[in-house]
N, C-alpha and C positions, 0 to 999 in steps of 0.2 A: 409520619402520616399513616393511619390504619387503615387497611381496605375499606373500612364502613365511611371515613371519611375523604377518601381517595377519586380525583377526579378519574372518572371515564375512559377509556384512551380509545382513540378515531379507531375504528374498525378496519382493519389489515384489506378488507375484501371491500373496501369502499375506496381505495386508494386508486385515483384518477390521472391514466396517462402516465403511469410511473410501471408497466411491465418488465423492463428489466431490472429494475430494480427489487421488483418483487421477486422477479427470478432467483436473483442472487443472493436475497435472505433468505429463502425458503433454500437454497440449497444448501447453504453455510449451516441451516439449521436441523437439516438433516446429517449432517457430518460435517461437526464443529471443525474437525483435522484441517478441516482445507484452511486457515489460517484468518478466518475473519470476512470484510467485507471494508474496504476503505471506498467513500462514498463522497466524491468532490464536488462542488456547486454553489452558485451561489445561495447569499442570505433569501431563503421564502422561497424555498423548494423542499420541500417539506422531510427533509433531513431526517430530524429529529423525532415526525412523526411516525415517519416507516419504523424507527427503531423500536420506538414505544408501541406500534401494532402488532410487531412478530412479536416482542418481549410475550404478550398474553396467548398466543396460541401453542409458549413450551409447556412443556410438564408444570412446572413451578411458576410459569405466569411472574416471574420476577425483570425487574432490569435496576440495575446497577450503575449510576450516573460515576464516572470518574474526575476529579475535579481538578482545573489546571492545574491550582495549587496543591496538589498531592504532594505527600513525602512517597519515597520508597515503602519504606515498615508501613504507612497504611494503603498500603496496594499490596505487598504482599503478605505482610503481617510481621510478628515481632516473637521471639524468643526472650523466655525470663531467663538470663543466665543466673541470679544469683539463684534462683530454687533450682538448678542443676549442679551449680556446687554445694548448695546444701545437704540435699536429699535426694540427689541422684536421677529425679524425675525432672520431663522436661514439659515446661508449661508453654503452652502456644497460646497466643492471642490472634486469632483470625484477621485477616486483611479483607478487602475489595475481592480480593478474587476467587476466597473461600464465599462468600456471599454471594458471589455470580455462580457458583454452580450448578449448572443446568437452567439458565435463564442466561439474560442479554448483559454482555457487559457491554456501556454505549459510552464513546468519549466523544464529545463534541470538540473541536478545532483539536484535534490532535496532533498536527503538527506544530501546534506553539505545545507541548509538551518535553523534556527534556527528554533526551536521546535513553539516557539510563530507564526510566519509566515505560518508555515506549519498545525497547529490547526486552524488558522481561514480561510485559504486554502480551506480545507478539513469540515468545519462551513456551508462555502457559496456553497460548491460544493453539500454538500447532502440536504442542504435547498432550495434553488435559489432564498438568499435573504441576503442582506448583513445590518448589525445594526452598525453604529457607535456611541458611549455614548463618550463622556466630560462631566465632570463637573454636570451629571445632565441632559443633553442634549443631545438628541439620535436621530438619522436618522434612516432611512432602504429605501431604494432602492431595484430592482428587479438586480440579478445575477443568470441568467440562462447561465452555459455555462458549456463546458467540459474541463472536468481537464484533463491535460496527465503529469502526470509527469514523468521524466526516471532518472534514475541514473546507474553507473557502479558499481556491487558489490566488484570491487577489491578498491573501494575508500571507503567503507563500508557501515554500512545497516542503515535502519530506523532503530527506537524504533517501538517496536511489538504493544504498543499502539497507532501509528498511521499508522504504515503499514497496518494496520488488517482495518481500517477505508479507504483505497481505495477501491473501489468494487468490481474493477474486475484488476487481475495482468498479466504480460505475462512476461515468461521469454526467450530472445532472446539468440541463441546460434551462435558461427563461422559456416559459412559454409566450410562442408570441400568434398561437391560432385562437379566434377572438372564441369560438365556442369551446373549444377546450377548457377555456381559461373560466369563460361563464359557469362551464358543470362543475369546475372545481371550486369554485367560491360559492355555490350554491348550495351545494354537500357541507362546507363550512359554516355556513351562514346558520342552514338545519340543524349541522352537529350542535354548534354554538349554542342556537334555541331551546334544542330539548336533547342531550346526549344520550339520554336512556332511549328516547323514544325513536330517536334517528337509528341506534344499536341495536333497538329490535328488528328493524327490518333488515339486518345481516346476520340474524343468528346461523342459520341454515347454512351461510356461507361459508362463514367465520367456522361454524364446527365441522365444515368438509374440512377446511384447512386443519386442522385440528388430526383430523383422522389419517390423513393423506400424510402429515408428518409422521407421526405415528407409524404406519404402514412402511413406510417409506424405509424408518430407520431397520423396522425389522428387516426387511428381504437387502437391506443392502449389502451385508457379509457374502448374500448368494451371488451376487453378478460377481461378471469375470470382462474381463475381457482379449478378443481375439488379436491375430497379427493383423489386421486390416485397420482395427483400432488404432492398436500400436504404432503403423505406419502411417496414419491419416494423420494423430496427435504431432508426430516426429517431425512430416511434411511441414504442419501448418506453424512452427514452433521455428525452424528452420528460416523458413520465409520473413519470419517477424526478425530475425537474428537476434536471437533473446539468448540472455546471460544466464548460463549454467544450466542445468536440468529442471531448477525449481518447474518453470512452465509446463513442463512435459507430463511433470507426478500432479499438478493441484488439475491440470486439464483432462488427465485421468479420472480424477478422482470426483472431479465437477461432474464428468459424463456421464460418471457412473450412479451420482446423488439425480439427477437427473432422470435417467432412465430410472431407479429407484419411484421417485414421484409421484412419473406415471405408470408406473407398474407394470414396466415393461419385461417382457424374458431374457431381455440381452442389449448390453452396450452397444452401441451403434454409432456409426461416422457422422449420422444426422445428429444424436445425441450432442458426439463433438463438435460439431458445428455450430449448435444453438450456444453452447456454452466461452466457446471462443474468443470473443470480444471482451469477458469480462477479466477473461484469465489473461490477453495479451495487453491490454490497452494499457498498462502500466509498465508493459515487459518488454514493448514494442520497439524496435531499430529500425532505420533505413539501413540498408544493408549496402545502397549503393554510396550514399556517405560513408557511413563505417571502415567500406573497402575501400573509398577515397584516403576516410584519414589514415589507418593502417599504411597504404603504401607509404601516402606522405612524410608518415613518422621513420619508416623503413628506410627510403630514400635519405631521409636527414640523418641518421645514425649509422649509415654505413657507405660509404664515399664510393662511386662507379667508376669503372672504366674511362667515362670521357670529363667526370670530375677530376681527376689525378689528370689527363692531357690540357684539360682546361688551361687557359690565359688565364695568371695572377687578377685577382680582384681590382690593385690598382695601378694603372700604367707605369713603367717608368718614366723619369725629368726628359729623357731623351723620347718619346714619341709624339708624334705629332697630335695635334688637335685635330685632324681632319681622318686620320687611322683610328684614331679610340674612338669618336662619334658614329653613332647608328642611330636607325631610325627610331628606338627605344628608348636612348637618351638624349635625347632634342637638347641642346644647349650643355654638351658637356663641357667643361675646362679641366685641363688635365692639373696635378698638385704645381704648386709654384714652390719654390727655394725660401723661406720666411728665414731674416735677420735675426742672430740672437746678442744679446744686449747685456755687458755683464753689469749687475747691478752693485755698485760700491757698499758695503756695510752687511751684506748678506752672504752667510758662508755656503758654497754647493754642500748639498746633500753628501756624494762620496768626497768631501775632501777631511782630510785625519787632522783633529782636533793636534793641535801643539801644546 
């Protein structure tokens, strides 16, 4: 389908009741590095259209659907070996994620995608660089783009080790306030009627956002950020009891895509603060379970003091019924003496074959 014949897409700056979410793709798309955008919720929460509205305010105005049924080679692309033993040259055939450069790569239900697809996904998204090996033979190409992937959690989840590996998450809920719900099918109803005509009255918008990414991307090599920073990130990372450092670098680096936006002169802890929710809420522990289970497992695997003195687990024939019962085992009976019975025509187990 050719831009001339290409339907419309809803306008980024008309998108209703959806602020963190917008948040989050505007910052993934100022710096792709942060690792994407995993985006959960139900069916008619308009998923797919946030994805298709940032897709047009990148440079390239592209987005790149992924299709469940992908092979590998067309996601990352394919080497001709036989023209590399021939002539020594090596011929590439571009994949999905040479086409997403510098535009949106958007996969809808990404979690029903295989684990292999979804690892080199997530390879090119925090790198912005894609390697393909045969044989011996390897490429790498430039893939700078932003991931969004969405999935509905009643069709089920990622694996923790690659959910933990998007950057930043959002979780999308029903709306169930009656006038919220009215401006957004209104705005729909309009788009639906006349898309061009509805679009015009966001241009202004639509190309602040435009410029503000822009802006954005450039001053973001100048921030920095201080030890207040550093220890505010550490604190609130701590508290969630979040697995490994990832949280620490993409919460950084959110803060900093952030303040970038708003064009600010410096990282700040309110920075990190607004950004927080998106970077833990996939990354997040109870800490006081966690410390639960830890002991519990600690306890099981290493026998104490008054486990070794502890009373045998089962009485012996000689104690009474009324010594073994406690208030915990209401109706104990201590083991009884069972009859054995030799059975005519069956040989025991140890007895030696003649």
């Amino acid at each position: 389908m050719n831009a001339a014949t290409q339907r419309p897409a809803f306008p980024f700056a008309a998108l209703i009741g959806q602020t963190p979410l917008q948040q989050a793709l505007l910052l993934a798309a100022i710096d792709p590095g942060l690792g994407g955008v995993l985006v959960s919720g139900p069916r008619g929460t308009a998923k797919s259209t946030a994805a298709r509205a940032l897709a047009e305010l990148l440079p390239e105005g592209r987005l790149v659907n992924l299709p469940l049924g992908a092979s590998e080679d067309r996601l990352i692309g394919t080497l001709d070996i036989e023209t590399v033993l021939r002539d020594g040259s090596v011929r590439f055939s571009p994949g999905l994620l040479a086409k997403a450069h510098r535009g949106v790569l958007y996969v809808d239900e990404v979690n029903l995608l295989p684990d292999a697809l979804v690892d080199a996904l997530l390879d090119a998204a925090a790198s912005g660089v894609n390697t393909v090996e045969r044989d011996g033979v390897s490429h790498s190409h430039d893939a700078s783009f932003v991931l969004i992937g969405t999935m509905n959690p009643e069709e089920g989840e990622l694996r923790p080790q690659l959910i933990d590996r998007f950057g930043l998450m959002v979780e999308l809920q029903n709306c169930f306030e009656p006038q919220v719900r009215q401006q957004i099918v209104k705005a729909r109803l309009a788009f639906d009627l006349d898309p061009r005509g509805f679009r015009a009255g966001y241009t202004q918008q639509q190309e602040t956002y435009v410029q503000r990414i822009r802006a954005a991307r450039e001053a973001l090599p100048q921030l920095d950020f201080d030890d207040a920073v550093h220890a505010h990130v550490s604190a609130l990372c701590i508290d969630a009891a979040v697995d490994g450092l990832r949280a620490d670098l993409v919460m950084l680096r959110a803060a900093r895509a952030l303040a970038a936006l708003e064009q600010a002169s410096a990282v700040t802890t309110e920075h990190v603060e607004r950004v927080a929710e998106a970077v833990l809420t996939h990354r997040r522990h109870d800490r006081e379970t966690r410390a639960g289970d830890d002991a519990h497992e600690s306890k099981a695997q290493r026998p104490t003091a008054d486990d070794a003195n502890a009373a045998p687990s089962q009485p012996s024939q000689d104690t009474a019924p009324d010594a073994a019962a406690t208030d915990s085992d209401w109706g104990y009976l201590p083991p009884q003496p069972a009859g054995v019975a030799q059975v005519k025509g069956v040989i025991p187990l140890n007895a030696k074959k003649r």
